[in-house]
C-alpha positions in Angstrom: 131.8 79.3 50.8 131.6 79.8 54.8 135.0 77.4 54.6 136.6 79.9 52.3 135.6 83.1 54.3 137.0 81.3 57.7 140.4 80.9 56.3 140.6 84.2 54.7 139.9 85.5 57.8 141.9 83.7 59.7 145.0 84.3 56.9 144.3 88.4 57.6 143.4 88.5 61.0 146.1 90.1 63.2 147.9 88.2 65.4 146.7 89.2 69.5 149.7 90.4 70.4 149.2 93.5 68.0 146.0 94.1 69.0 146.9 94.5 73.2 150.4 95.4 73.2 150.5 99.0 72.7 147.9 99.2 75.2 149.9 97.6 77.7 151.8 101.0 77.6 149.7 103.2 76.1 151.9 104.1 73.4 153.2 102.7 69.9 155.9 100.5 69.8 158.9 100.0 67.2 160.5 97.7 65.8 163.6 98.3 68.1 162.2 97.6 71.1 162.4 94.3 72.7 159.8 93.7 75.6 159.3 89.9 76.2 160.4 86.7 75.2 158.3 86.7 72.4 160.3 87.2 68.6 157.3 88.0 67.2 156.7 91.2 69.8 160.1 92.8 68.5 158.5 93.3 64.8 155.8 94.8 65.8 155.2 98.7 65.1 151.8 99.2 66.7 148.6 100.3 66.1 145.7 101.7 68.4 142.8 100.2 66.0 142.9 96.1 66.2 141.4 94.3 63.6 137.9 93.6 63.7 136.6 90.2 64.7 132.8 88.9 63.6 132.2 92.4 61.8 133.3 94.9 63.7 132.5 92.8 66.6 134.3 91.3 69.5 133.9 87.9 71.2 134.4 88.4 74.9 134.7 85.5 77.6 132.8 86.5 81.3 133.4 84.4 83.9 131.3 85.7 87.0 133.1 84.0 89.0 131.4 84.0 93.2 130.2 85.9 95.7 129.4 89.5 94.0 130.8 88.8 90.8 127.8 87.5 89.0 125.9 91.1 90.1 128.5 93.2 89.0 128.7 91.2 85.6 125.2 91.9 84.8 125.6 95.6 85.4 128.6 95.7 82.9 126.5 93.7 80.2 123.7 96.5 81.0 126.5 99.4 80.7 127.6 97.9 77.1 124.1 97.7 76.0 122.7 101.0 77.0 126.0 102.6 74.9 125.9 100.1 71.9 129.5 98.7 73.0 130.1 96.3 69.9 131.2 93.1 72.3 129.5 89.9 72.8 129.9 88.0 75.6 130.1 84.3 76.4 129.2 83.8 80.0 131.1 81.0 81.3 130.0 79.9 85.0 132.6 77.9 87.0 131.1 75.7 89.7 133.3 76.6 93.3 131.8 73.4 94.9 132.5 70.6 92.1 135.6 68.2 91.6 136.8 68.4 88.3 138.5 70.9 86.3 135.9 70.6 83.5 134.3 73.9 83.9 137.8 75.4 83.9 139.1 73.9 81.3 136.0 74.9 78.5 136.9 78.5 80.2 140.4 78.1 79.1 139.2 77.1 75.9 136.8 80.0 75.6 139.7 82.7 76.1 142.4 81.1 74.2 139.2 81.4 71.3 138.3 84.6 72.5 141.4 86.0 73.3 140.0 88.3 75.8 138.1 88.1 79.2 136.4 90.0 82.0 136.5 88.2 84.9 135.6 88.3 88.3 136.6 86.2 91.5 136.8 82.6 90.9 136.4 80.3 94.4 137.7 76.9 94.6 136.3 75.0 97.5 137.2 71.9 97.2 139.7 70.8 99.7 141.1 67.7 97.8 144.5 68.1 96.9 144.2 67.5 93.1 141.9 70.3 92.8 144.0 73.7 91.9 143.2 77.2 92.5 140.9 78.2 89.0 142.4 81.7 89.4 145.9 80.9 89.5 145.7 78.2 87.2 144.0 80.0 84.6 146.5 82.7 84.4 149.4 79.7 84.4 147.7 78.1 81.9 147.5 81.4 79.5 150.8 82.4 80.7 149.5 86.0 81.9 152.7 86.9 83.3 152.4 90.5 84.2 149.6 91.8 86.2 149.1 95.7 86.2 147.2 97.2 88.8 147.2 101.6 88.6 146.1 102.8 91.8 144.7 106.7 91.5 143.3 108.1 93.8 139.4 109.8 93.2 139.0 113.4 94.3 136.8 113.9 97.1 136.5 110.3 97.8 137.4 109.1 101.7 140.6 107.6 102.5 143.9 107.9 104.3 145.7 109.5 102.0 145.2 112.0 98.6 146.6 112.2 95.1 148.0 108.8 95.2 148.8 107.7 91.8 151.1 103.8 91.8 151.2 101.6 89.0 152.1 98.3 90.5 153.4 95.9 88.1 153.2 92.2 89.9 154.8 88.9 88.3 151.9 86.6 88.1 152.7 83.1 87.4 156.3 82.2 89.7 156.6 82.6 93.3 155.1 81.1 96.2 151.9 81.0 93.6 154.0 77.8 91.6 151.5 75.8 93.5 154.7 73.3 94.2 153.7 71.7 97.1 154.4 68.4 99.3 154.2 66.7 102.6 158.2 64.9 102.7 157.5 63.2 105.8 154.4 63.6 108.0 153.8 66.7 109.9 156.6 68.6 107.6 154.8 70.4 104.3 157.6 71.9 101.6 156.0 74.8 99.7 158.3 76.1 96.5 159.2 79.4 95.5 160.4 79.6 91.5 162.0 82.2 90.4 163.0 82.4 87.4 165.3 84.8 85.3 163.0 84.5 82.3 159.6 85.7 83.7 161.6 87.9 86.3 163.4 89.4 83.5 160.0 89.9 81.4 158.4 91.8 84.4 161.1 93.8 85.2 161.2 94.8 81.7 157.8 95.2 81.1 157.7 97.7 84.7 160.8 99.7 83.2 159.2 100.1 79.1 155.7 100.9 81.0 157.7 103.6 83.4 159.5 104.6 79.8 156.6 105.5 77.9 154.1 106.9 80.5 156.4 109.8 81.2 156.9 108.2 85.2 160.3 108.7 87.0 161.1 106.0 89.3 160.7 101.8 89.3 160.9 100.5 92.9 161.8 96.7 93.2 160.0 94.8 95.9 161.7 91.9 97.2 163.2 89.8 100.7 166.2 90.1 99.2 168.1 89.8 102.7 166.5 86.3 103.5 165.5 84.9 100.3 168.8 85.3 99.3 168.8 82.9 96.1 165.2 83.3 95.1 164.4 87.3 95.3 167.8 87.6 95.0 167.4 86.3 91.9 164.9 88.9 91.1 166.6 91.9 92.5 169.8 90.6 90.3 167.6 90.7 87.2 165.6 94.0 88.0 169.1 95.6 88.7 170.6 94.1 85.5 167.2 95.4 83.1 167.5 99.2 84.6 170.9 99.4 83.3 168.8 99.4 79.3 167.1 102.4 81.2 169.1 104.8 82.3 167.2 107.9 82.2 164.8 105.9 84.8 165.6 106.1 88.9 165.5 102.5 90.1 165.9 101.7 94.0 164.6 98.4 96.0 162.8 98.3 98.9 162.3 94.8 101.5 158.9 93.9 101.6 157.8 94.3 105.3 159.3 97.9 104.8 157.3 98.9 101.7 154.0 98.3 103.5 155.2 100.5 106.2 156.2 103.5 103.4 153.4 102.5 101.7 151.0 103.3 104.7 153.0 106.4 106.3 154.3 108.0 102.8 152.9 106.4 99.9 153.8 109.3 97.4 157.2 107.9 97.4 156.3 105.7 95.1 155.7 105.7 91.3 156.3 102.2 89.4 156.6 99.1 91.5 158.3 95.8 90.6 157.4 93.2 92.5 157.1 89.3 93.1 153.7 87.0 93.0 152.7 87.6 97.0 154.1 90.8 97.3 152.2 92.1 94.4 148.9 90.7 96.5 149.8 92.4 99.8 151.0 95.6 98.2 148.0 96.1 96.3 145.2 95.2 98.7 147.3 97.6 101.1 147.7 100.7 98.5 143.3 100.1 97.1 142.8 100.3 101.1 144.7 104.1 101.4 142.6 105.5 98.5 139.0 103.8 99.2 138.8 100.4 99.3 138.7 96.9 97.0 135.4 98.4 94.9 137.4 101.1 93.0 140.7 99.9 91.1 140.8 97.5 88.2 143.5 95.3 87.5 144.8 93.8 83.9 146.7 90.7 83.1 148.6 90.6 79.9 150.4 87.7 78.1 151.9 87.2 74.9 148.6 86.3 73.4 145.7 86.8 76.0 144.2 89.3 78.0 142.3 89.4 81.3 140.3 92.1 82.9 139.3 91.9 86.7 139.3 93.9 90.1 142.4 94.6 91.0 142.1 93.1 94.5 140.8 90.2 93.6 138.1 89.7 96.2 135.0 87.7 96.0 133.2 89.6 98.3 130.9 86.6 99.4 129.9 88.8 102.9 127.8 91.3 100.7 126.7 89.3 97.5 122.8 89.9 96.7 122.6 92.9 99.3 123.0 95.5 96.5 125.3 97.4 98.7 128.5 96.1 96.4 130.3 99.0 94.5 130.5 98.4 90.9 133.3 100.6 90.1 136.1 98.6 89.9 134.6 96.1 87.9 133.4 98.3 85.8 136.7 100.3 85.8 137.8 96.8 84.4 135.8 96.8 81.3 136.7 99.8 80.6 140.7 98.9 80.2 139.0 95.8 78.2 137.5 97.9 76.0 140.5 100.1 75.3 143.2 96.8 74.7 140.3 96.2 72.2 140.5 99.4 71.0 137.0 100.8 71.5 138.0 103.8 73.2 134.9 105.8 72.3 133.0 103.6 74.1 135.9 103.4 77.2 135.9 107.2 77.8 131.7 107.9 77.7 131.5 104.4 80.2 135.0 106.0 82.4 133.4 109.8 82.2 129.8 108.5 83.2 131.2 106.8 86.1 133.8 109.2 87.5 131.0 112.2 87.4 128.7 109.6 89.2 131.1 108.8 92.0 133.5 111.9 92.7 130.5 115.6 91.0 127.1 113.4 91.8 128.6 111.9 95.0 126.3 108.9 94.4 128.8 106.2 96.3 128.2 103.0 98.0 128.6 101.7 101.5 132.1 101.5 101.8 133.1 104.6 100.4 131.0 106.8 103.0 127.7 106.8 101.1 124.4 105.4 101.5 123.5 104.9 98.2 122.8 101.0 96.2 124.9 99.1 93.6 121.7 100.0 91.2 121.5 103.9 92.2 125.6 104.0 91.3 124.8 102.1 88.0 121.1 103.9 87.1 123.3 107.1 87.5 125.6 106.3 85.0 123.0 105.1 82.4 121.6 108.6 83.1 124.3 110.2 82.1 124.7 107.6 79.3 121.6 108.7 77.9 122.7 111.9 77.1 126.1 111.2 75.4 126.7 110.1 71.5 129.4 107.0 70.7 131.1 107.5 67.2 131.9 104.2 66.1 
């Protein structure tokens, strides 16, 4: 009898894809849009409610990952319990100091079964060359090839500049993070950049359709276009040739050392951003630094199939671990987009409300964004306010 339920299950249960795709944007899709490489993506018509896995459940892999990560994780699981958030979690440590991939490779496992994680900063210390980069290599292995990071600035929060509000859409399996390397002859390393027009041609896309149906006006290619000539070259080519399906969108390009100038001296320029693998990671530390820091922005990976939620600068934050001075916002800001791909979006906007009063109307902020107040104050605060609110299933 349990056989026959599996496979009935398994027959009726919605492929990923419709589940997280019209949260990548937001909005429904039809049938006459294509968006990736994926046929099965073009016959989709979207819907906001996924189906529901383990009765009205969701299976949900958490990787802690180092440094501060494991801290933060145990505040989310506390979030999710105080508000009833239907999501189990299958904690999945990954050892930073062993050589192996074993641990990464039952994580893999876990989130192709899954289909969904939360994740924090992975380490990899080993210094032996067959050991690769967990982060990277997970989101190669699950072909994440889009990484969104929306940086919006808080009211009343600290920083350089005000009403900042950039989606940067990053490629995040080509480029310089190929992990191509090799010494040819001693004392000369080669490192590869791949580009190519498939997964520069899905990000583009993907940063023109997101521009498309959130109502935003510009996409701005980042790329080193002038010496790369070939490889971003490549990229600009294929950005250029993808607006032309868009023409009700500006598009312009910008070189790379430039944009972090523009970013830091007039960052309201910007509205969608297109960018390579490293450009994606300088740009967004620089932009989370204008508007408060690395503990307040979120970041989402998408593939075909999978999902990953994280902080979207992707720090460990080994200096502060265990001090209770870390700011929880951005990983929990994570959970929350986690919780709307799956869509729980009850649950999303009590957890995002709770912690937006907490941090901008209670002014109950951490270390780095000009307050004096603990990891736990920041969290007991929003249980507080938890307390008082209802979930409708």
């Amino acid at each position: 009898m349990a056989l026959r339920l599996t496979q009935r299950l398994l027959q009726t249960q919605t492929p990923f894809l419709t589940r997280g795709y019209p949260l990548l944007v937001t909005k429904e899709k039809t049938e006459d849009v294509a968006h990736t490489k994926s046929a099965l993506q073009k016959k989709l018509t979207g819907t906001d409610i996924p189906s529901a896995q383990y009765g009205g459940r969701h299976g949900v892999t958490m990787l802690p990952g180092g440094g501060i990560g494991p801290e933060l994780m145990t505040y989310v699981r506390e979030i999710f319990r105080y508000c009833g958030a239907p999501i189990d979690f299958e904690v999945i440590d990954i050892d930073p100091s062993t050589e192996g991939n074993d641990d990464l490779e039952y994580a893999i496992t876990s989130i192709k079964r899954n289909g969904v994680a939360l994740k924090g900063n992975i380490e990899t210390k080993s210094q032996s060359l067959t050991e690769v980069s967990r982060n990277v290599a997970i989101r190669n292995e699950l072909d994440l090839y889009v990484n969104v990071v929306h940086c919006k600035s808080y009211p009343g929060i600290p920083a350089r500049h005000q009403n900042i509000d950039i989606v940067l859409i990053r490629q995040n399996t080509d480029g310089e993070y190929a992990m191509l390397e090799h010494e040819s002859v001693k004392g000369v390393v080669e490192s590869m950049k791949v580009v190519t027009v498939e997964n520069a041609e899905r990000v583009a896309r993907y940063a023109f359709e997101y521009a498309r149906q959130n109502n935003r006006k510009k996409v701005t290619t980042i790329h080193k276009a002038n010496i790369m000539k070939l490889s971003d070259g490549l990229f600009l080519e294929v950005a250029n040739r993808v607006h032309k399906d868009y023409p009700e969108l500006e598009h312009n390009n910008m070189i790379i050392d430039n944009t972090c100038m523009q970013a830091v001296s007039n960052p309201h320029q910007f509205d969608v951003m297109n960018m390579t693998n490293l450009y994606g990671t300088i740009v967004s530390n620089v932009i989370c630094g204008l508007i408060g820091g690395a503990g307040l922005i979120s970041g989402r990976n998408y593939g075909d199939h999978y999902a990953i939620f994280e902080p979207g600068t992707r720090n460990t934050g080994t200096a502060i671990a265990g001090k209770n001075i870390a700011n929880p916002v951005a990983m929990i800001s994570a959970s929350i987009d986690m919780l709307n791909h799956l869509g729980h979006k009850e649950h999303a906007k009590v957890i995002q409300d709770a912690t937006y009063q907490t941090i901008v109307e209670d002014a109950i902020r951490t270390p780095d964004l000009g307050g004096n107040h603990s990891s736990t104050d920041v969290v007991e605060n929003i249980l507080k306010i938890l307390s008082a609110k209802r979930v409708n299933w």
